[in-house]
C-alpha positions in Angstrom: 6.0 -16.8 7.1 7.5 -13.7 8.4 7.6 -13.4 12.0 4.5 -10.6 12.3 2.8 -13.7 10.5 3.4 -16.1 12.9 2.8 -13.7 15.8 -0.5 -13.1 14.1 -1.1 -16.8 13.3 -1.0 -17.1 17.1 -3.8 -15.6 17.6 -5.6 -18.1 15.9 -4.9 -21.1 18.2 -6.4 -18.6 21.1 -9.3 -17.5 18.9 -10.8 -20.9 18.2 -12.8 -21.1 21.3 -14.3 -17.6 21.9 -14.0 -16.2 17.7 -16.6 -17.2 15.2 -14.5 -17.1 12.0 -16.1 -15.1 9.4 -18.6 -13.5 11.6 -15.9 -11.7 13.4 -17.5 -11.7 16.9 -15.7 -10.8 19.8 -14.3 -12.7 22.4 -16.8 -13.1 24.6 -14.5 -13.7 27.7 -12.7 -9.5 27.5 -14.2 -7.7 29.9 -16.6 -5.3 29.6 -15.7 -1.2 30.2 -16.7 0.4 33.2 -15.7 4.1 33.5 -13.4 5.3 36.4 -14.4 8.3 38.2 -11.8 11.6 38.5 -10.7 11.2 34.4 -10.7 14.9 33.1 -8.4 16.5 30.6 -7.2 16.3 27.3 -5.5 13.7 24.5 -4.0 13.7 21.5 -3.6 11.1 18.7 -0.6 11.2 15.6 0.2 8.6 13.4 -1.4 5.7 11.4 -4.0 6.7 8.3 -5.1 3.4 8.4 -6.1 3.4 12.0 -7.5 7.0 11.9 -11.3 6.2 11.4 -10.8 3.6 14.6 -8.8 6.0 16.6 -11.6 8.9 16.1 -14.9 5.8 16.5 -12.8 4.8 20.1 -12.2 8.3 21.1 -16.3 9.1 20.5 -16.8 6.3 22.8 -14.4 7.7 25.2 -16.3 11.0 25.0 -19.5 9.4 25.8 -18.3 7.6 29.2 -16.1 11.0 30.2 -17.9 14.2 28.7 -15.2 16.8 30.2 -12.6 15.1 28.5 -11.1 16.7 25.0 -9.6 14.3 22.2 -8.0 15.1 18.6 -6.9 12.4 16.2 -4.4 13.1 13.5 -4.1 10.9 10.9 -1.0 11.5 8.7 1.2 8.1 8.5 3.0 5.7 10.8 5.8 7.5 11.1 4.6 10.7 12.6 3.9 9.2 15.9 7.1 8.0 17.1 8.3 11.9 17.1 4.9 12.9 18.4 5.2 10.7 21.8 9.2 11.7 22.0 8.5 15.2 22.0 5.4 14.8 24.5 3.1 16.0 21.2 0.7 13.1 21.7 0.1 10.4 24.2 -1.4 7.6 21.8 0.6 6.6 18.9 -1.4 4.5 16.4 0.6 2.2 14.1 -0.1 -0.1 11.2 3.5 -1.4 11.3 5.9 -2.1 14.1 8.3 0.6 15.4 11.6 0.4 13.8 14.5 0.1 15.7 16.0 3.1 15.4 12.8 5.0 16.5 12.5 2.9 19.7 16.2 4.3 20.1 15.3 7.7 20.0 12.5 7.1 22.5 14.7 5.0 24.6 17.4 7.8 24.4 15.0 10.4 25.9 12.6 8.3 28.3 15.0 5.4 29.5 12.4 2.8 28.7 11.0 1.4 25.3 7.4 2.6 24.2 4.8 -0.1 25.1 2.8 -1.4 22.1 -0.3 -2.1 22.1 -2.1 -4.5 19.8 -5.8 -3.6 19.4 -6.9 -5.3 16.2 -6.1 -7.2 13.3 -6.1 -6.3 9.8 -5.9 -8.3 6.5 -3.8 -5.6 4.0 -6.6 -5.7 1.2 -5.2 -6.0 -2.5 -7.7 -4.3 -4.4 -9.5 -4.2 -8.0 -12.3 -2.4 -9.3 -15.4 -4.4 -8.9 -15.5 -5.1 -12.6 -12.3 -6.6 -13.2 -12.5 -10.7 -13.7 -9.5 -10.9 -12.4 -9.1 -14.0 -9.6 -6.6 -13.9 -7.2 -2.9 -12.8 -7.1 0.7 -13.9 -6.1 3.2 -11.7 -3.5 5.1 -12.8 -6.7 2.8 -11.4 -9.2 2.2 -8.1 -6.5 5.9 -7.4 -6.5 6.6 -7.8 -10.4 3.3 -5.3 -10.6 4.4 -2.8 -7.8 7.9 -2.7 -7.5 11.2 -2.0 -9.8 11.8 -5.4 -10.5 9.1 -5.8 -13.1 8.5 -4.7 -15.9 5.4 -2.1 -16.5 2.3 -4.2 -16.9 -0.5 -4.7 -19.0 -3.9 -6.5 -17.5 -3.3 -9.4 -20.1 0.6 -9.8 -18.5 -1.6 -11.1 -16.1 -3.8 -14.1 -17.8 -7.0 -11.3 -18.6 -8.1 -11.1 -22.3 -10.8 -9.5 -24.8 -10.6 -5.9 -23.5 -9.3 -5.9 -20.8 -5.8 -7.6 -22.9 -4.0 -4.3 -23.5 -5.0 -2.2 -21.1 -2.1 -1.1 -18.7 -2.1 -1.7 -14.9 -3.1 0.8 -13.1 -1.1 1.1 -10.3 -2.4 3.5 -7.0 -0.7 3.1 -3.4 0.4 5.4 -0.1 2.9 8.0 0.5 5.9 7.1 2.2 5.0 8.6 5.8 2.3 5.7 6.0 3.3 2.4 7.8 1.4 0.4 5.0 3.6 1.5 2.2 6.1 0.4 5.1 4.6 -3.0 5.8 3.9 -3.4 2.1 7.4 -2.8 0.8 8.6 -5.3 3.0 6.5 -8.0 3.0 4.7 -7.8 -0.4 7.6 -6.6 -2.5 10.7 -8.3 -0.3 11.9 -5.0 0.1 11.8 -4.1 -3.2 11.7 -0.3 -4.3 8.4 0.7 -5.6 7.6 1.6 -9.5 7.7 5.4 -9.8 4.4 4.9 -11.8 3.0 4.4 -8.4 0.2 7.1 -7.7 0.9 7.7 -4.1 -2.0 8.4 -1.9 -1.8 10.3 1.3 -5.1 8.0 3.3 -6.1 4.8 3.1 -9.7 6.1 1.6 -8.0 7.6 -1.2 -6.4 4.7 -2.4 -9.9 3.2 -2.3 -11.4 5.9 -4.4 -8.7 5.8 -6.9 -9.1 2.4 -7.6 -13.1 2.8 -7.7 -12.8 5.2 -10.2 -10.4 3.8 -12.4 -11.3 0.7 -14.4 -8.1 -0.3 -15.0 -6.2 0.3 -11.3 -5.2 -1.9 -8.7 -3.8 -0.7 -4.9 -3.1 -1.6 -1.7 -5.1 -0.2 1.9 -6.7 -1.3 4.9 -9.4 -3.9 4.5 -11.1 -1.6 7.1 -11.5 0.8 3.6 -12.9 -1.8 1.5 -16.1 -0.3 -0.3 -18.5 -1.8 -2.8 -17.1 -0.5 -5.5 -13.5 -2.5 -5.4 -13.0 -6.0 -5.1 -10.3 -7.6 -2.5 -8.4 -10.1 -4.4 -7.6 -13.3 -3.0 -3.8 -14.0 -2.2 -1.2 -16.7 -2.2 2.1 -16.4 -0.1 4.0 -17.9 -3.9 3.3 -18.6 -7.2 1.5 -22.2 -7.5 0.3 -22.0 -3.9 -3.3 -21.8 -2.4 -4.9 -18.3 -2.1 -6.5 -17.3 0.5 -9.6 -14.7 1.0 -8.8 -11.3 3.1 -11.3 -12.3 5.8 -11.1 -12.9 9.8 -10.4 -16.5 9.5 -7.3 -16.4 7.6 -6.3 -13.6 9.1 -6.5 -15.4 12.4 -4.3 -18.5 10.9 -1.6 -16.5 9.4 -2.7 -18.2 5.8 -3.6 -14.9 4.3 -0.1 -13.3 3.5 -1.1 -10.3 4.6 -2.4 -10.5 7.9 -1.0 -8.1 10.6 -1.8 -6.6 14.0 -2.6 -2.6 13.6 -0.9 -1.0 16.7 -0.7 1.9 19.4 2.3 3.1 20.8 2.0 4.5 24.3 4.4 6.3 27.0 4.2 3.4 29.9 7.2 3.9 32.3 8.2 0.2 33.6 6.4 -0.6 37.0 3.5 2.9 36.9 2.6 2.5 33.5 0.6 5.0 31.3 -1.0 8.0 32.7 -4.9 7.7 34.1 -6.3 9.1 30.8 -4.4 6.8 28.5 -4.5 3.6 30.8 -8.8 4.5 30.7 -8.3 4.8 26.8 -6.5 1.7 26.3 -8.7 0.0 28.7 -11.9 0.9 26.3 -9.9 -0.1 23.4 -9.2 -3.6 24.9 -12.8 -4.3 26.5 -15.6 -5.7 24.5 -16.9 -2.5 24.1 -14.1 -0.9 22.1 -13.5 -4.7 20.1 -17.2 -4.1 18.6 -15.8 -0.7 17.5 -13.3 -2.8 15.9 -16.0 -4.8 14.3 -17.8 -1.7 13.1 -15.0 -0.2 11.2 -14.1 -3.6 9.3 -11.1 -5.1 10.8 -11.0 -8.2 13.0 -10.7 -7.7 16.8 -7.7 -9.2 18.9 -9.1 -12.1 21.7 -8.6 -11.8 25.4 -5.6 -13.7 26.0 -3.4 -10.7 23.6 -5.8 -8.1 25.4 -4.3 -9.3 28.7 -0.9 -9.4 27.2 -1.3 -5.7 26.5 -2.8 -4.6 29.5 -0.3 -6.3 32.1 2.4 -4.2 29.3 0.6 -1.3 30.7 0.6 -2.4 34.3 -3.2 -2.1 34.3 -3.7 -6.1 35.3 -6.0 -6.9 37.7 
């Protein structure tokens, strides 16, 4: 269990009270969003594909409780928002992977201070299949003998499937190298392992979806946020010969999903003032019941209110 496993398995000894597992309620003990008055101006957010339909469903709520002020979401990868909040591009930073160390460094090395991150959900990295395929659950073994350098190419019978499906060569569809998935999953489901050049890089999580929707015969990686009806998550097991476990909010919770992770945003918070009004507002929605049911909406599992107030005394919003 890697340690963004254990952080997230966590979670799960604070969710038991206030979560019901499976139907992904909210924690009925986060506060509920009240707008502040005087909030006027404009926002920007760069970074995470994966959180881009959550970013722009947050910043319609924002709209709604401050009409005068202006929002844009970008959503081109992970990596473009560390240089976005350096160069003062963008003051929300969403993430699906941690910062590495070397871009905390460059925003250390111009602001003094660390970026404050910000967990605002929880996501179960969906391994998936086209709704058709038999096939029953999978192995970060298996995964990084598919995806990565390591193995061989692959045919669907490699992997116990016969009659037609025997011959028929994996498919293999995943994200570009600017997204903090391919990030996450190169570490974590491939043990750092180089990917397969066979790899049909995507450049959004939906992508990936519809690739593997349209092709019988493909398998890739995304947000379980992205899950349609036409692809199939697969259950996983942390090793060969081990239990696997279902992408859902309960084993996300637990850690026993292998790949369960918090999906961030990076903020400017200067020790001791914090954010600016706008953002502090913003991250306040995003950490209230309100913006947790937005959360809900758009498929991933929300945090609980003891990593809520974690995140807002980082912010120095704390009451």
């Amino acid at each position: 269990m890697t340690a963004m496993f254990k952080r997230v398995a966590a979670v799960a000894v604070l969710s038991v009270s206030s979560v019901a597992f499976g139907a992904t309620a909210v924690d009925k003990d986060l506060p509920n969003y009240s707008p502040a008055s005087g909030i006027s101006g404009t926002i920007k957010s760069v970074g995470s594909d994966t959180l881009n339909n959550l970013m722009t469903l947050w910043a319609e709520d924002f709209q709604k409780a401050y009409p005068n002020v202006q929002i844009e979401v970008e959503g081109k990868g992970s990596s473009t928002a560390p240089p976005a909040l350096i160069q003062g591009t963008s003051q929300l930073g969403p993430m699906s992977r941690e910062m590495k160390g070397s871009e905390v460094d460059e925003f250390k090395k111009k602001f003094g201070y660390a970026p404050t991150a910000v967990k605002t959900a929880v996501d179960a990295l969906g391994v998936f299949v086209h709704k058709d395929n038999p096939l029953k659950e999978l192995s970060l073994d298996q995964i990084r003998q598919i995806f990565s350098v390591e193995g061989k190419d692959m045919t669907w019978g490699d992997l116990g499937l016969t009659g037609e499906w025997a011959d028929k060569p994996v498919s293999l569809y995943g994200r570009n190298s600017a997204s903090g998935t391919y990030g996450y999953f190169k570490e974590v489901a491939l043990g750092k392992k180089d990917f397969k050049a066979s790899v049909k890089e995507q450049p959004g999580s939906s992508s990936v979806v519809q690739g593997v929707a349209s092709d019988k015969y493909a398998i890739g990686y995304s947000g379980i946020g992205y899950v349609t009806a036409d692809v199939r998550a697969l259950p996983l097991a942390a090793k060969t010969g081990a239990k696997a476990f279902d992408a859902n909010a309960e084993n996300a919770y637990s850690g026993d999903y292998p790949l369960s992770r918090f999906l961030f945003v990076y903020v400017n918070a200067k020790p001791g003032s914090g954010a600016s009004p706008i953002v502090g507002e913003f991250m306040k929605l995003v950490l209230s019941q309100q913006g947790q049911q937005t959360v809900v909406k758009d498929g991933y599992y929300p945090i609980v209110k003891r990593v809520a107030d974690e995140d807002l005394k980082a912010l120095n919003l704390a009451k």
